[in-house]
Structures are given as C-alpha cells and as structure tokens.
C-alpha positions as CSV (number, residue, x, y, z in Angstrom):
1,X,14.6,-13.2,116.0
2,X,11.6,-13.1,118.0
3,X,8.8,-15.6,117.0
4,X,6.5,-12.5,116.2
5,X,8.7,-11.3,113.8
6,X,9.3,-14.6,112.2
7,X,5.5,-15.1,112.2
8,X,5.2,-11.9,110.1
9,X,8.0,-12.7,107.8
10,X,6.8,-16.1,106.9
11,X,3.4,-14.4,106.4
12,X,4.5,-11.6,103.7
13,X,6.5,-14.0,101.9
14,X,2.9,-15.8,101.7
15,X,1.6,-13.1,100.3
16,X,4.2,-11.7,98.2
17,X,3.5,-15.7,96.7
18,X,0.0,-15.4,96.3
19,X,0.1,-12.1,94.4
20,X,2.7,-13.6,91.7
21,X,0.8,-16.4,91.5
22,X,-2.3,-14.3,90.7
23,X,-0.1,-12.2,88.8
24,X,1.0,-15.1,86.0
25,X,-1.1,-15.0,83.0
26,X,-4.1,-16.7,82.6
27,X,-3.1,-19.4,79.9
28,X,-6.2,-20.2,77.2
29,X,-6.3,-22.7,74.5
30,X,-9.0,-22.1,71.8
31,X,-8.7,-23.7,67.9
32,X,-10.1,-21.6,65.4
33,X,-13.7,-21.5,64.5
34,X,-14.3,-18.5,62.9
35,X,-16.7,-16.2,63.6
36,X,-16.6,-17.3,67.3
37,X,-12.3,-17.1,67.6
38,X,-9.7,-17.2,65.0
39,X,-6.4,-14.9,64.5
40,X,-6.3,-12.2,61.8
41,X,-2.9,-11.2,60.5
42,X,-1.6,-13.1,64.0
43,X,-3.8,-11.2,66.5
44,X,-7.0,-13.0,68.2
45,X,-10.2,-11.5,66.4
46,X,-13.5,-13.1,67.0
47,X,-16.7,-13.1,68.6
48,X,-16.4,-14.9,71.5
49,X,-12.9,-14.4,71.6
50,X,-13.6,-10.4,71.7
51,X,-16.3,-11.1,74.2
52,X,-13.6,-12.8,76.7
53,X,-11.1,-10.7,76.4
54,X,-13.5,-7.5,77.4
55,X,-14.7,-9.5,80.5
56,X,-11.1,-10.5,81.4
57,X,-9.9,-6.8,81.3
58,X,-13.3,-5.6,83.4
59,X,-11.8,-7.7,86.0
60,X,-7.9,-7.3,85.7
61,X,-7.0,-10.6,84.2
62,X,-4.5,-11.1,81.9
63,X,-4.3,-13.7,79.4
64,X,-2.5,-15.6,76.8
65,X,-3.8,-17.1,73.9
66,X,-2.7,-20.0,72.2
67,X,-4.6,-21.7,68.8
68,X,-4.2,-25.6,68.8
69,X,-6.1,-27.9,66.8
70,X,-9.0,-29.4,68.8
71,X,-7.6,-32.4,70.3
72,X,-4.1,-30.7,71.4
73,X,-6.5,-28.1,73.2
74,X,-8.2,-30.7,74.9
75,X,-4.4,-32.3,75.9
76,X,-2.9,-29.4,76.6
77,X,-5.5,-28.6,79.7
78,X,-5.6,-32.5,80.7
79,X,-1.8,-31.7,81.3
80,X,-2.1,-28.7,83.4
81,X,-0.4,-27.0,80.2
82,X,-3.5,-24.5,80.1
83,X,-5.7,-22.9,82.9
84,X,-8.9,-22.5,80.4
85,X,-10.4,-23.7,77.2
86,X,-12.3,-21.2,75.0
87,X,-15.7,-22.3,73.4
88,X,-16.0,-25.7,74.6
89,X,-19.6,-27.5,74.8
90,X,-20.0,-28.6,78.4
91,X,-21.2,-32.6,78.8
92,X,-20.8,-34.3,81.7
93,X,-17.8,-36.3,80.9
94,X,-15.8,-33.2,80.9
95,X,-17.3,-32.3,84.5
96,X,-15.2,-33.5,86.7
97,X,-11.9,-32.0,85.3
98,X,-13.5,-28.9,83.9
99,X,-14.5,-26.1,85.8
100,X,-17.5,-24.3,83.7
101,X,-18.1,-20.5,83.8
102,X,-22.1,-20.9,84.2
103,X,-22.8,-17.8,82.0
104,X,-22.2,-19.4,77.9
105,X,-21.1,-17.6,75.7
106,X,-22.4,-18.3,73.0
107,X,-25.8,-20.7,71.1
108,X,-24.9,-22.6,68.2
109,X,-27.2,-24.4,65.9
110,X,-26.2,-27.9,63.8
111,X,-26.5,-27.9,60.3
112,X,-26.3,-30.1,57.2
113,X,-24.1,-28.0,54.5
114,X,-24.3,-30.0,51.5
115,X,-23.1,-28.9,47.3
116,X,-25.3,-26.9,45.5
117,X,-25.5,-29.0,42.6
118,X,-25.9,-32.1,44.9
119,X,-28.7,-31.3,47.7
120,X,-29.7,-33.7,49.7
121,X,-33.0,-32.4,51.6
122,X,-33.1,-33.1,55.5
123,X,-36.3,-33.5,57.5
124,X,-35.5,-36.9,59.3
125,X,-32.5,-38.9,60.0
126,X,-34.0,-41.8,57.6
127,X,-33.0,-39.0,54.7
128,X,-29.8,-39.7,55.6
129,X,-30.0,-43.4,54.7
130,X,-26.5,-45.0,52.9
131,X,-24.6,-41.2,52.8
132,X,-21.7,-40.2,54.0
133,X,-21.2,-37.3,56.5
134,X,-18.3,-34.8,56.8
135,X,-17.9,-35.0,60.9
136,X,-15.0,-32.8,62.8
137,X,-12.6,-34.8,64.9
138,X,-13.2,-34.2,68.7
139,X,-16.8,-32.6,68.3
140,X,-19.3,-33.0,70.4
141,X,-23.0,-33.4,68.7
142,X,-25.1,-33.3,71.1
143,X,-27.9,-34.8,69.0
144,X,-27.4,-38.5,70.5
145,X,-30.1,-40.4,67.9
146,X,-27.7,-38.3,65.6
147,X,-24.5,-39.5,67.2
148,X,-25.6,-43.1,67.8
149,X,-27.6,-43.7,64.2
150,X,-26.4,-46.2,62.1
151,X,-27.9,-45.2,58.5
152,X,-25.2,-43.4,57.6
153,X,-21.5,-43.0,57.8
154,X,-19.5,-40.5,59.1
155,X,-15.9,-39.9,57.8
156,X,-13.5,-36.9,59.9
157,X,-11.1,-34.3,58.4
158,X,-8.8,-32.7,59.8
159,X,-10.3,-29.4,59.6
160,X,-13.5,-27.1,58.8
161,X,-12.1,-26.2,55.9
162,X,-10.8,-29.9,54.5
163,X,-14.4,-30.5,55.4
164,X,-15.7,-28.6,52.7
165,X,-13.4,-29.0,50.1
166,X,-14.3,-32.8,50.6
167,X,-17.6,-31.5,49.9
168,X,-16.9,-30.3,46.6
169,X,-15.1,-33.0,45.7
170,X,-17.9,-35.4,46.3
171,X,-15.9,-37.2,48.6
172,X,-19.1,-36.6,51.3
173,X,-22.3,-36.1,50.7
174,X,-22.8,-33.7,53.4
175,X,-20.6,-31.9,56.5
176,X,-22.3,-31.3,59.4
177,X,-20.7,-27.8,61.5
178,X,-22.7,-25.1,63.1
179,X,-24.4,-22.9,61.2
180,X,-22.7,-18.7,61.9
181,X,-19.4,-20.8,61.7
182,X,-20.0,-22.6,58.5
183,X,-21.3,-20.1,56.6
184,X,-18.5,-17.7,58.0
185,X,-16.0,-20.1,56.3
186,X,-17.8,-20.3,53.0
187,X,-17.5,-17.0,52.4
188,X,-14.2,-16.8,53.5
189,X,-12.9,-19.5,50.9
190,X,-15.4,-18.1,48.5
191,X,-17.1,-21.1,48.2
192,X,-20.5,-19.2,49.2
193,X,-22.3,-19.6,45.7
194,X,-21.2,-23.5,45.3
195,X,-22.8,-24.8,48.7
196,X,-26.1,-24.8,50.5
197,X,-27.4,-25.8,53.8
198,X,-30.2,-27.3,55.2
199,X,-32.6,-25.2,57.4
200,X,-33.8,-28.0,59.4
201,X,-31.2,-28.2,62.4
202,X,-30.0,-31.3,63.7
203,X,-29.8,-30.0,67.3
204,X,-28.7,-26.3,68.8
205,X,-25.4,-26.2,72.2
206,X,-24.3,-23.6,74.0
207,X,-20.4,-22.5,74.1
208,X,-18.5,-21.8,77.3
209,X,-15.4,-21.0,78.6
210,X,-13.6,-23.8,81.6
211,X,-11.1,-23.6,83.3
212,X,-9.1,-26.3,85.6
213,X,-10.3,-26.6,88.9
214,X,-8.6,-24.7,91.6
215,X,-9.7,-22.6,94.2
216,X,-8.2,-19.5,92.5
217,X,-9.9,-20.6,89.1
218,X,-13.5,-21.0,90.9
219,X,-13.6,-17.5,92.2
220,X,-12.1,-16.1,88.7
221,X,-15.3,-18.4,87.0
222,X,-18.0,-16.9,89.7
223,X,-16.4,-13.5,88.7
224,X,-16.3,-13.8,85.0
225,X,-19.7,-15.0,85.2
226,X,-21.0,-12.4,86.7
227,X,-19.5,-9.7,84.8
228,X,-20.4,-11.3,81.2
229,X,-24.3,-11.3,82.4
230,X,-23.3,-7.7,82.9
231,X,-21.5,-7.4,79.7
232,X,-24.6,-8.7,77.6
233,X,-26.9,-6.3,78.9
234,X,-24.8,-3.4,77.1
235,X,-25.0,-1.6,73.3
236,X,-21.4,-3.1,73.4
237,X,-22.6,-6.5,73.2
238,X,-24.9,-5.9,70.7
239,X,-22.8,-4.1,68.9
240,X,-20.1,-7.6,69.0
241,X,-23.1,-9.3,67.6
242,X,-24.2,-7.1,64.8
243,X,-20.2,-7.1,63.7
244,X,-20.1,-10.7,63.6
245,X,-23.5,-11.3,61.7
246,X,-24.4,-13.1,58.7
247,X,-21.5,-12.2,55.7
248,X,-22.3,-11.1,52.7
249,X,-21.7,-14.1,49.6
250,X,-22.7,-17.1,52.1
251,X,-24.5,-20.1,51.4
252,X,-27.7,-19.5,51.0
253,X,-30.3,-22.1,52.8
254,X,-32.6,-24.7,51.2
255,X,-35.9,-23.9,50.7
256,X,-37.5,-27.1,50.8
C-alpha cells in the first residue's frame, strides 16, 4: 500500500476516533438542592438544572445526569467517573482540578433558618455565642470569620432535610442553607408555618458548572459560557426565574 494511502487511512480512523469521542455523553454529577436541581417523579427538574440542559442542547451536547450525595459528587469527578459537576461554588482549592465555566449560574445568599417558637435574632456573629448550628457536610461558606469563629458549634446532617427536622427537634438552634433553597424545602415538607429565617445574610456565592480539565472540556466551557450569557438575555430566562420564585406557605423572615 502506498505510504499516501496509509497516511490517509491512519488519518480517518483519527477522526472517525475523535467524533465518538465527542460523541459519548457528557457525564454530570449534581446532588439535589431544590429549587436549583432535583428530580421529580425520576426526571431532572430544576432551575439551574433546566438552565444547563437548554445551553447544552443550543450547542449539541448531550448529557447524563446522575444525583449523588455531595461528597460522592465530589469523588466521583476526582476519579474521572464524571466530566462535570453541576452547582458547585468555585474556591481556589478546587482550581487546579476543576475547570470553571466563567458565566455562574446562579447567586445564592446564606441564611440563619431557625424554629418559630425559638428565634434567635442575628445581627453579628457574637449573637451566635454558646449555640449550636445545623451545617451541610461538604459545603463551602464562604463567610471565613463565619467558617473560622469559635463562639459556636456546628454539628452536620446528612441532608437539607435532616437539617431541619433537627431543627424542630431542638437538636440545633439554628441551620444555616441558602436562602431560595431553604425556603423551597420548607414548603415542600410543609414545615413553612413552624420555621423562620433571619433576613440578615451571613454571606451571598455564586453557583457554576466545572468540568475536568481537557482540551475538549475547555472549548465546551468557552462555548457554554458564551451561549448562557446569551441565554440570560432572553424572556426564556426570565421566564425560568419567575417559575422557580418564592413558593407559596414558606417561612416567612424575621422582622427584627
């Protein structure tokens, strides 16, 4: 066979390589945090999960979803088991494995959810002197006086909602979650009238997607970037946010 033709051989089975490779799924972790991503009868719903997915098809991706709690996530994409991690805060310990899409996707705000009959007012971290606090395990607060104080304790559950049935229980004094999300929940569980929340945030983050870093991956992350600043721009978008709004029967916030 002439070396030209074995040239050209060599160079479509490249390609026909390349274009599986792009064809495989894009594989993304997320745990659920409603309103941002959760499943409803065993399809992803969400905010930010609706928002991906719409970029995603704008630009021919496909993708597979999987829900893990928060620390499997986080294992899954150390172990090349996922290309991308939905709604992660970016900090820059998680730099130099994590490839960030630079557009967020979404702002959340830190609050202090506390028991209606037990409020415990907020203004300044010295409020919080000898109580306990309902943290999330693997969170990031990006608060550091708030990460690093030593007036109070902090004391993880397993999940959001074991969080706020500690809550009730007096088990805590107070559970610390974003603010959309945690209200979201109590209405969900119907727990809406039984809890409050401090207006007073302890700090605000922004949420993003990342994905490992490849070549591929950092054109797909220019790209998505790109088309989500487009996406936002539209009645589409505002549409998303409208849907996912404030529910009806939430906690309501303190007004001290």
């Amino acid at each position: 066979m002439p070396v030209f033709q074995r040239h050209f051989i060599a160079i479509l089975l490249l390609s026909c390589l390349a274009h599986a490779a792009r064809a495989e799924p894009l594989r993304i972790v997320t745990e659920a945090w409603a309103p941002y991503v959760f499943e409803a009868n065993g399809q992803p719903r969400g905010l930010d999960y609706e928002i991906s997915a719409e970029v995603l098809r704008r630009l021919g991706v496909e993708a597979e979803w999987q829900f893990l709690p928060w620390k499997r996530c986080l294992l899954a994409f150390e172990q090349g088991q996922a290309d991308g991690i939905l709604d992660i805060f970016r900090i820059p310990e998680r730099e130099a494995q994590m490839l960030f899409v630079e557009e967020p996707l979404s702002e959340v705000e830190f609050v202090l959810f506390h028991a209606r009959s037990r409020p415990y007012p907020y203004r300044s971290l010295e409020d919080l002197r000898d109580l306990v606090i309902g943290t999330s395990p693997g969170y990031w607060y990006n608060d550091q006086t708030f990460r690093d104080s030593r007036l109070f304790s902090r004391e993880e559950a397993p999940s959001h909602e074991a969080n706020l049935g500690k809550l009730l229980r007096q088990r805590v004094d107070l559970v610390v979650n974003d603010r959309r999300a945690g209200l979201y929940l109590a209405a969900q569980l119907g727990l809406g009238n039984q809890l409050g929340y401090n207006r007073k945030a302890l700090g605000s983050d922004r949420m993003y997607l990342a994905l490992r870093r490849t070549p591929q991956l950092q054109e797909l992350a220019a790209r998505f970037a790109a088309e989500l600043r487009r996406f936002k721009r539209e009645m589409a978008y505002a549409r998303l946010q409208a849907r996912y709004a404030e529910p009806a029967n939430a906690p309501i916030a303190a007004k001290y």
